[in-house]
C-alpha positions as CSV (number, residue, x, y, z in Angstrom):
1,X,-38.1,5.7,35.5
2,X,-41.1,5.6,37.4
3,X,-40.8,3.7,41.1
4,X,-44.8,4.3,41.2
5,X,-45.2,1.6,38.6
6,X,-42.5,-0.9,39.7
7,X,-43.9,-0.8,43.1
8,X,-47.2,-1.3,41.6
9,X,-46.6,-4.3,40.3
10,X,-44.7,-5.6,42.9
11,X,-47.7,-5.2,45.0
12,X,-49.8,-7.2,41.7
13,X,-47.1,-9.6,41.9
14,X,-47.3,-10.5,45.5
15,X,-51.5,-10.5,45.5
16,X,-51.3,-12.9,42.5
17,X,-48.9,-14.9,44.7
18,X,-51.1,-14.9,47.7
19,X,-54.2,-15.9,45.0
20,X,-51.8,-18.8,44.0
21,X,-51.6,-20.3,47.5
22,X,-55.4,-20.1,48.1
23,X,-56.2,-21.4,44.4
24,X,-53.5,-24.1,45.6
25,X,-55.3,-24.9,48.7
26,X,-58.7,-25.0,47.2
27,X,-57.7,-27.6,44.1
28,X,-56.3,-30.0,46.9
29,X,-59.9,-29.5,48.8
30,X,-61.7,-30.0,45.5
31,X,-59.2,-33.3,45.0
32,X,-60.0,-34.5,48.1
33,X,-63.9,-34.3,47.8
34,X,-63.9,-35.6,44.2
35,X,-62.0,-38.8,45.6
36,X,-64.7,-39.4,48.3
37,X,-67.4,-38.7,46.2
38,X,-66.0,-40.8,43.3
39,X,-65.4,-43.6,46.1
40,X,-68.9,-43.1,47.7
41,X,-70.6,-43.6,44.3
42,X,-68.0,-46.8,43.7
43,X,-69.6,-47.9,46.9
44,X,-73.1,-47.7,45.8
45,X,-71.9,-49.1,42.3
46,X,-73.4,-45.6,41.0
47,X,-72.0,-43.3,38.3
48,X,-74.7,-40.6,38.7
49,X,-76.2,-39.1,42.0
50,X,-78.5,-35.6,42.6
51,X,-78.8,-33.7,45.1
52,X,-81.9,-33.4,47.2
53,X,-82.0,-29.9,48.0
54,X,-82.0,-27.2,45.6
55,X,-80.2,-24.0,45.5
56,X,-81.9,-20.9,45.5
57,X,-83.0,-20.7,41.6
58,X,-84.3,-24.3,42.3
59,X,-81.9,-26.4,40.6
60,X,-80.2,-29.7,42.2
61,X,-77.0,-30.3,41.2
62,X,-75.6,-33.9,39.8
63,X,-72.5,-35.6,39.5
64,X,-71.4,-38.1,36.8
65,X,-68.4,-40.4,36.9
66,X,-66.9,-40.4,33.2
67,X,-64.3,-42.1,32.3
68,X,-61.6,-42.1,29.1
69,X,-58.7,-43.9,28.3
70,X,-54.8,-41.6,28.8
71,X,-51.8,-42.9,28.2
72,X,-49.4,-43.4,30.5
73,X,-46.3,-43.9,29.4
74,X,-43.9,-46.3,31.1
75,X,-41.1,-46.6,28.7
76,X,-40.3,-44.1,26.7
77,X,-38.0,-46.0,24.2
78,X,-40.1,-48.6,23.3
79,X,-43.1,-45.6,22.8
80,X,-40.6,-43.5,21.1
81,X,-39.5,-46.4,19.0
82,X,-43.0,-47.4,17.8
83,X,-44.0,-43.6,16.9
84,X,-41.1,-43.6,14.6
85,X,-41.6,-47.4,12.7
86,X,-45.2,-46.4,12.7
87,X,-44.8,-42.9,11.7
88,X,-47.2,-41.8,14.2
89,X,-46.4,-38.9,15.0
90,X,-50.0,-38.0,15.8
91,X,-49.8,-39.7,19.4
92,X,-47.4,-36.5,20.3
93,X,-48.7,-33.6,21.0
94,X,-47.9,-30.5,19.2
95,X,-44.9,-28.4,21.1
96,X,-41.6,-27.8,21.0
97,X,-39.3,-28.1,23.8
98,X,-38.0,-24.7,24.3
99,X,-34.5,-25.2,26.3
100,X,-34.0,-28.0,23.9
101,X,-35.2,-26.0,21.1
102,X,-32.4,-23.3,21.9
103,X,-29.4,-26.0,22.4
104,X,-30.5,-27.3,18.9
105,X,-30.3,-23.9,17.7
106,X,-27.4,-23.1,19.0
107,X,-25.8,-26.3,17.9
108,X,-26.5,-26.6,14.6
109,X,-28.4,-23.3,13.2
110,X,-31.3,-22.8,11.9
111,X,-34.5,-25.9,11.9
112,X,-36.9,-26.9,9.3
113,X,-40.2,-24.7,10.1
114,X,-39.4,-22.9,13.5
115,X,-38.8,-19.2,13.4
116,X,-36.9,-18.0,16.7
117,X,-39.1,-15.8,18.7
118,X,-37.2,-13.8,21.5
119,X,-40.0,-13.1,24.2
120,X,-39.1,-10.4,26.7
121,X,-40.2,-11.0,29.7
122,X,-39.6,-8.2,33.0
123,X,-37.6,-9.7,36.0
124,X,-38.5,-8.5,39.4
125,X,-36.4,-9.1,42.6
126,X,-36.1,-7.7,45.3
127,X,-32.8,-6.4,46.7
């Protein structure tokens, strides 16, 4: 076995890591500006603003507030209840639950179209 490689991505693992944090950082500072701008335009009762200056190929830059409708759901039974009268099983998205996929499986055998994958997957620790 080569230590070369495991240390080598250790070292990968622990930059991505770092790159994680900042990514984290910056989606909170992009959260926070979105909410000001978002409530600056509600303000001004405006759903599009431009920049005055331009950046250095001359183009302004211009926000838009869009807007769509996402459910949110408050009570699952009564949802779950009304997907199954109405057979609509469209409003779920597509994806199985895989630790309840594998106590299924492991209860009661084999499921109507699913195929058990076994994904490897390397584990490093340090110790």
């Amino acid at each position: 076995m080569d230590d070369k490689r495991i240390w080598e991505l250790n070292k990968v693992k622990t930059d991505i890591s770092k790159l994680q944090k900042e990514v984290k950082m910056l989606e909170s500072q992009r959260s926070e500006l979105e909410e000001a701008i978002l409530e600056e335009l509600s303000e001004a009762n405006l759903s599009l603003a431009r920049t005055n200056q331009t950046d250095e190929s001359g183009k302004r830059i211009t926000v838009s507030v869009n807007t769509e409708v996402v459910a949110n759901v408050n009570d699952w039974a009564k949802f779950e209840e009304y997907v199954y009268e109405n057979r609509a099983l469209y409003l779920l998205q597509r994806r199985a639950s895989n630790p309840s996929y594998r106590e299924e499986l492991a209860a009661k055998g084999d499921i109507p179209g699913t195929e058990p994958f076994t994904k490897r997957r390397l584990s490093l620790k340090h110790v």
